[in-house]
Structure formats: structure tokens, C-alpha cells
C-alpha positions, 0 to 999 in steps of 0.5 A, spaced: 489 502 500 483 506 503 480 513 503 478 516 510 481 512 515 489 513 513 490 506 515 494 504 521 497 507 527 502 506 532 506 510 537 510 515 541 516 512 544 514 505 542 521 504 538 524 508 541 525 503 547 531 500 542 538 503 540 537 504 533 545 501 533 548 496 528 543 489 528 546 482 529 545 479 523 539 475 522 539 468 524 539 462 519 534 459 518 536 453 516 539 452 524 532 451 526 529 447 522 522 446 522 516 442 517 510 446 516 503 441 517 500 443 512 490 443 511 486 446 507 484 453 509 478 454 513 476 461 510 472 462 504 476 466 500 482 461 501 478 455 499 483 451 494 489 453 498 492 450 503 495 454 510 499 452 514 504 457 520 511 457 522 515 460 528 519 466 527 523 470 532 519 476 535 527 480 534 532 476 529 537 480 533 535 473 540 534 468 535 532 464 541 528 469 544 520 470 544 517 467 537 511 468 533 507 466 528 507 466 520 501 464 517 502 462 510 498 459 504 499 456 498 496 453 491 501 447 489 503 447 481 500 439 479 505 439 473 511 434 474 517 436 471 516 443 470 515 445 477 522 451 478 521 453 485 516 458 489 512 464 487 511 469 494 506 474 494 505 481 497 499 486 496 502 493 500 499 496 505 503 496 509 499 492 513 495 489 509 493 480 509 496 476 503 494 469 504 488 469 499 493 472 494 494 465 490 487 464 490 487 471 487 493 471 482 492 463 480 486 466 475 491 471 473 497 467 471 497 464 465 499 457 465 506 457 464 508 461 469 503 456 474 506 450 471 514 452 474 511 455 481 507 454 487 503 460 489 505 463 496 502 467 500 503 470 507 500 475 513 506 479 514 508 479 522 503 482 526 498 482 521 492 478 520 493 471 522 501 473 524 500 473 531 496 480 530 497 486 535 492 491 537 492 498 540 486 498 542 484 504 538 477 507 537 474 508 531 475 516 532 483 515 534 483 511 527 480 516 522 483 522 525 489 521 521 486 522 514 485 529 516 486 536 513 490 541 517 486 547 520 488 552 525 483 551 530 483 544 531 492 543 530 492 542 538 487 537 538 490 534 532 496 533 536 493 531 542 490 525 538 496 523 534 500 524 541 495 518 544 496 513 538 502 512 541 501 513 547 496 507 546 500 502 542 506 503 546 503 500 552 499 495 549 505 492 544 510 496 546 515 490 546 512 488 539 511 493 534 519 495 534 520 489 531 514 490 525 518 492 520 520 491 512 528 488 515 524 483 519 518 481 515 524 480 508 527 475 514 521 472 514 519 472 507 527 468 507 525 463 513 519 461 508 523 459 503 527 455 508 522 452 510 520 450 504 526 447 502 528 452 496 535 456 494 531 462 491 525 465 491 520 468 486 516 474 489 511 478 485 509 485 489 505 491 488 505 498 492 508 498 499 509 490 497 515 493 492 519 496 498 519 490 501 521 485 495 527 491 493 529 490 500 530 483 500 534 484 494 539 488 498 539 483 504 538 477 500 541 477 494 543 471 492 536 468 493 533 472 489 529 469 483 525 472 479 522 479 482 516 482 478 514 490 482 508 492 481 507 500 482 513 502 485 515 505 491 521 510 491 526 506 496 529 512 498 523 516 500 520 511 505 516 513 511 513 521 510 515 522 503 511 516 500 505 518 504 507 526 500 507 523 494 500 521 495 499 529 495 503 531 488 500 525 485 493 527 486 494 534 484 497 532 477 491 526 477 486 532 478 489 537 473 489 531 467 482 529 469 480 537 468 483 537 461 479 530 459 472 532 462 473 539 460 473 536 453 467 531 454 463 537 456 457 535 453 456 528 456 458 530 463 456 539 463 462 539 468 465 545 464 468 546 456 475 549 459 479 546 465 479 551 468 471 551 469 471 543 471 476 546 476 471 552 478 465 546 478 469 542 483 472 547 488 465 550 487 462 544 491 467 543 496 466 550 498 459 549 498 459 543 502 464 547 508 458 552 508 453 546 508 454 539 508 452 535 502 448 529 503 450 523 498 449 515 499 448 516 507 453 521 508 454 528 509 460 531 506 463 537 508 468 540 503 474 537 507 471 530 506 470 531 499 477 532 498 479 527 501 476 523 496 482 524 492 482 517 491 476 518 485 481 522 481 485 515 480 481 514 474 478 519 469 472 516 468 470 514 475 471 522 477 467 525 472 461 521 475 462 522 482 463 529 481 456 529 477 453 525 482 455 530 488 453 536 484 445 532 483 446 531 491 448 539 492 442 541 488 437 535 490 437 532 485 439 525 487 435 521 492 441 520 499 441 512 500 440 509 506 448 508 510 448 500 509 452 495 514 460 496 514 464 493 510 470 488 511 475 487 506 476 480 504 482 477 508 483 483 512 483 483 520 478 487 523 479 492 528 485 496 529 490 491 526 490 493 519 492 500 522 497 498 526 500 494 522 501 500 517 504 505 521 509 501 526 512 500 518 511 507 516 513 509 523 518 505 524 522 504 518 524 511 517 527 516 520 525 523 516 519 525 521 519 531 524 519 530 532 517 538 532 508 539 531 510 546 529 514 542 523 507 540 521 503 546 521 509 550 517 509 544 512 500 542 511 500 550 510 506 549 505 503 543 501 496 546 501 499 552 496 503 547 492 497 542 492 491 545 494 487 538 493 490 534 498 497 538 500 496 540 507 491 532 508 498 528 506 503 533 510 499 534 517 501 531 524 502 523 524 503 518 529 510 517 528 511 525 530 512 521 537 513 515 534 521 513 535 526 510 531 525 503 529 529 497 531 535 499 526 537 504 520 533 504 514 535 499 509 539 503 503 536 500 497 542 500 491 544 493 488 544 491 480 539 484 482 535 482 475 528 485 477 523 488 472 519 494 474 511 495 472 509 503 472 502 506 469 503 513 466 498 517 471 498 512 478 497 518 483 498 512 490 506 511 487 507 516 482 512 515 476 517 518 480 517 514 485 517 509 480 523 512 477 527 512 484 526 504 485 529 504 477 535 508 480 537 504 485 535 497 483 540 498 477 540 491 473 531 492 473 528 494 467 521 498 467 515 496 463 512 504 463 505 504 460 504 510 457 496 513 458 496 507 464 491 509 470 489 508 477 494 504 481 495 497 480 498 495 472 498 488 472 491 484 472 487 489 468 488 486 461 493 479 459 493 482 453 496 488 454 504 489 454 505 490 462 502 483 463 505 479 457 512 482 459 511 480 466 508 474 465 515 472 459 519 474 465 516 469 470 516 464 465 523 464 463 527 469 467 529 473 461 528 481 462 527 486 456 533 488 453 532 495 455 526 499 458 519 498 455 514 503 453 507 502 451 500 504 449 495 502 455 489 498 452 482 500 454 481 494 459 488 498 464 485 505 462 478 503 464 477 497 467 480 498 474 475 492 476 480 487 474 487 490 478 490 486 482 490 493 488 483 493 489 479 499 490 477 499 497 471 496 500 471 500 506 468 507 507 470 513 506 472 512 514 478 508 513 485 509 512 489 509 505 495 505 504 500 504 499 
């Protein structure tokens, strides 16, 4: 997840090269055999695990055809006799790295749930270690996306979003079809082929819930235990994920207005919410007339909104909205701009961007092909939610994207699943936790009321999304019904411990889900 930078890009007739037509049902893993050699990884962040890469078809519709490869980890449980099965992760995005996922979960998990499993992790195709594919995007072709809609610079917005898939689709045209949440569930299958197990396991957060409910609808009969993590409505993929994030942030911004306003004595920001509000529109429109220096950048009004991220948390808002305002006034000494920083596990380059929107892109079929439809809606979504309507509603790539290789997966089963959702996540609203709840009818949601920032498992094992989870984990049992609970201090504060961590990129990279 990111701020500035929207993540991933792809391209204009890139999958439009393929009939969206009925696809040929997958290939059976179990017809290629294959036996992955497994070595202690190289990479720092993966020290204790073993890696391994498998092939996998670049279109499962050709099975024989051009193969690519799946780079997967593991932490293997020590513990004879207790040993059930295997436990999948995936972090969202989409387009993020997993393979340092069971290095980060293993400390997570309590040790009857890492007594029955060993931890899986993978890159999902074209990404990081998975064959990963280029665009050969600039840095200016990647941050464009995160943009507000202005009248003055609609053209060239569309002019860019236009060259992004022009530029994907004649560097990975012949690839980036084939990126999609059907085909990486059909690796997450060859995995556990490969593996030599009936079932899966799988643990998935944001972006990484869509992919774990759509395996379910593919492969119900291999599905185990599935843990969802801040739940993306399967029936609103593509566009209206991202317009989630736009209502989202504008209740997050409403509750933190009402919080600060009663803390007014620590923070000065206004002893009314109406008054926070007005500080904070004050600063943005101070910031379009002049820019305001802060932490080695200069910020314009638009760049301050498109912080959006800082309303996840209470708290963290109301420092950085006090710190901007000592910056405004020079008050606060701008720091030196340090060196870029990558995330752990993560490709460099445009990899992690081209990874995000050939899934957004390619998945859905709701985006508007018309450039006026843009404008008409970020003018729209601007007055409906002022703070970032009209950021989640402009131009895309996918506007000259094209369909993807096949129709969009219909999630609606009754697989045992359960659901975690905090209260005030602006990334995956409650909404959109509620919609994957209507469609896996055999879940149950762990609903934490108070719950903030996105990412409920990992802030607190003693909180009840975490001792629920980790129950299901260990003995298959869902709650009766759904669960309603408190949250503790460490998930309302701590947003360090989460499993969906803070970006470590600068404001010039891309959000995700």
C-alpha cells in the first residue's frame, strides 16, 4: 500500500489481444508432476526459510504451452505427529512480493497453529521472483496515477494514462493478459500439488482476501482453513475498490475531526470538529498558494490530500496535521530528503506497479473506455468526498487497458471461512467486508468495534480477532455466529505490529490494496 505513486500500471489493448470467451478449464497439476529443490534463501529477509521455484503454464488454457516460474518459501513445522497440512500466504496489493511471509508470520502465530502447519510463501506471477515483468516505466509514468483531477492538466493526464498502456502493452504484451487473480489461484493450486497435499490453508490480507475467495469459488474442494484479513468486496473489484478508498477516507477524516476536536488542549487543532476540519482545509489551501516545506519536500495542497493515509489512525493524524501546521508557519526545521527507501521483499523498479494494474486492470470489466466519463465522476466524487473523491475517481490506465483473459470470477459459495474486519479501516471499509461476508455465505466475521488502520491481525495476540483466528487455525471450528468485540489498545494504536505494514516508500509511491 502506498500513498503517492498508486501502485502498478499497465496498458492500453494489452489484454484486449485475447477473446474474453469461456476459458479451458485449468490443467491438472497433478499431470505434470514436478519436485521443487528446495535451499536456504539468500536474502536477508528470508533468512530461516527455504526457497524453492516451480514452473507453471504462462496461460493454463495451453498447458503445454510457454511456462513461467513460481518462486515459493517455506518454514517447515518441527513438530512430529501434529504436522496437518500447509498454511499459504498473501500480503494484497495487488502486486506485492510474499515470500518473506512466513518469516514474518512464524513470530505471530502461536505454537499450535505452527505446530500443524508448514508456512508457505510465494511471489505471485510476474512478481518479484515469479518471472517478473517491466514496463519500463519512468518515475513520472508511475506517480502520475495518484493524481487529483484538474481541469487544466485533464488532457495530459490522459495522455499519460494512454502511454502507460501503450508502453506495457509492447513490452509484456504477451504476459500481462495472463496476470490475473484466476490464474495466480491456479498456482496457489499447482503449490499445493506440488506439495503433496489434498487441502490448502491460506491466510490473506487486503487485495490477498479477493484471491483467497476466489480460490474458494474455483477450488472448493481444496480449501481448508481460510483466515481474510480486511476484506475486499468480491463484487466491487477493479474501479470500485479503488473508490472505496475515496469513501473510506472521507469517514476516517470525519472521526478523527470529532477525536481531536475533543483533545484540543493537547493538540490546538480546534475544540469543534467543524474547527479541525477548517485548520485542515486552511493548510491545504495555504499550500496551493505556496507550498509547504516539510521533511525535505515541498507540499501543495494536492500532495496533502493525497495523504490520505495519515487519517488510517487517529493519532498518527493528529501529529502530522500539527507538525504540517509548524511547517506552514516555520516553525519546524525541514529535514534533508534521505535516500529512497525500498521495501523489504519488494522488486524494484516498475514491477510492483505493473503487477498492481494488470490485476486491476485486467480483472474487471467496469472501467469506463470514455476519458469524459472520468472528468464527469472526479468532479462528481470531489463534492461527495472532498478529501480524495475526485484522486480515486480520475483517469486510469485501465481506461485503454482491455478485458483480461476471462470474465471476472462471481464469488458466491458457503466455504467455511472467517472474516477479520476492524471497525474504521478507510483501505477495505466495512462495506466492502460486508459484501465478501454476503457472498461467502458459510463465513463468519470477527467485527472489531473501534478497530482502526487497515490490518487487524498482528497488533495485539490478545485481542479477540487474534484468539479467534488463531482457534480457527488450530481446530477448523468457526464461531457459531458472528463475533463483535472491543479493540484493545495495542490494535487502536500500535499500527507497528500489523501484519499490512505502513508503506516505507515516500510519498511518491503507489497505494494498494
Amino acid at each position: 500500500m502506498r500513498s503517492r505513486r498508486l501502485i502498478p500500471l499497465v496498458a492500453t489493448g494489452v489484454v484486449a489481444t485475447l477473446a474474453p470467451g469461456p476459458a479451458r478449464a485449468a490443467a491438472d497439476p497433478e499431470a505434470v508432476p514436478q519436485k521443487p529443490v528446495w535451499r536456504q534463501c539468500s536474502a536477508p529477509e528470508l533468512s530461516g526459510s527455504q526457497c524453492a521455484h516451480i514452473k507453471v503454464p504462462l496461460d493454463y488454457r495451453h498447458p503445454d504451452g510457454k511456462k513461467i516460474d513460481l518462486a515459493i518459501s517455506r518454514i517447515r513445522t518441527s513438530t512430529a505427529g501434529k504436522r496437518r497440512g500447509v498454511l499459504l500466504f498473501n500480503p494484497g496489493g495487488p502486486g506485492l512480493a510474499g515470500l518473506s511471509m512466513p518469516q514474518i508470520m512464524k513470530d505471530k502465530l502461536p505454537e499450535s497453529v505452527r505446530d500443524q502447519f508448514d508456512l508457505i510463501g510465494f511471489d505471485p506471477r510476474g512478481v518479484g521472483r515469479s518471472s517478473p515483468v517491466t514496463c519500463g516505466l519512468t518515475d513520472e509514468e508511475q506517480e502520475w496515477s495518484n493524481r487529483p483531477y484538474r481541469p487544466a492538466s485533464f488532457s495530459r493526464d490522459v495522455a499519460l494514462a494512454r502511454t502507460v498502456a501503450d508502453k506495457c502493452h509492447a513490452k509484456a504484451g504477451d504476459t500481462l493478459p495472463h496476470l490475473t487473480t484466476r490464474n495466480t489461484a491456479r498456482d496457489m493450486d499447482v503449490i499445493r500439488s506440488v506439495l503433496g497435499e489434498q487441502k490448502i490453508s491460506y491466510f490473506g490480507a487486503s487485495y490477498g482476501t479477493y484471491l483467497g475467495a476466489v480460490y474458494t469459488q474455483m477450488f472448493p474442494g481444496r480449501t481448508d482453513r481460510f483466515v481474510l484479513d480486511s476484506a475486499v468486496d468480491p463484487n466491487r473489484f477493479g474501479r470500485g475498490t479503488i473508490q472505496a478508498w475515496a469513501s473510506g477516507a472521507e469517514q476516517a477524516f470525519s472521526r478523527w475531526a470529532q477525536w481531536t476536536a475533543q483533545r484540543h488542549a493537547l493538540y490546538g487543532l480546534g475544540d469543534t470538529p467543524a474547527k479541525v476540519k477548517k485548520t485542515f482545509w486552511d493548510l491545504v489551501a495555504r499550500a496551493d498558494r505556496t507550498p509547504i516545506r516539510l521533511d525535505g519536500k515541498s507540499l501543495t495542497g494536492d500532495d496533502i490530500r493525497a495523504r490520505r493515509r495519515m487519517f488510517f489512525t487517529v493519532r498518527d493524524a493528529a501529529e502530522k496535521v500539527v507538525e504540517l501546521r509548524k511547517a506552514a508557519a516555520g516553525r519546524k526545521k525541514a529535514a534533508a530528503a534521505g535516500p529512497r527507501e525500498e521495501p523489504v521483499g519488494e522488486p524494484s523498479g516498475d514491477n510492483t506497479t505493473v503487477g498492481f494494474w494488470s490485476i486491476v486492470c485486467g480483472d474487471a470489466q467496469d472501467w469506463p473506455r470514455d476519458p469524459a466519463q472520468y472528468r464527469h465522476d472526479a468532479l462528481r466524487d470531489k463534492e461527495k468526498y472532498p478529501l480524495y473523491g475526485d484522486f480515486a475517481s480520475h483517469i486510469k490506465p485501465c481506461a485503454f487497458w482491455g478485458n483480461g483473459s476471462e470474465p471476472t470470477t462471481i464469488v458466491n459459495n458457503d466455504i467455511d471461512v472467517l472474516i477479520l474486519q476492524n471497525q474504521w479501516d478507510s483501505q477495505t471499509p466495512l462495506a466492502s467486508a460486508q459484501g465478501m461476508h454476503r457472498a461467502l455465505k458459510g463465513s463468519r466475521m470477527i467485527y472489531v468495534a473501534d478497530g482502526e488502520g487497515h490490518g487487524v491481525y498482528g497488533s495485539d495476540p490478545n485481542s479477540c480477532a487474534d484468539k479467534a483466528a488463531n482457534a480457527y487455525l488450530s481446530t477448523g471450528r468457526l464461531p457459531d455466529k458472528d463475533v463483535a468485540c472491543r479493540a484493545t489498545d495495542g490494535q487502536k494504536h500500535d499500527s507497528a505490529k500489523r501484519l499490512i505494514p505502513k508503506p516505507r516508500r515516500p510519498l511518491s509511491s503507489p497505494d494498494r490494496s
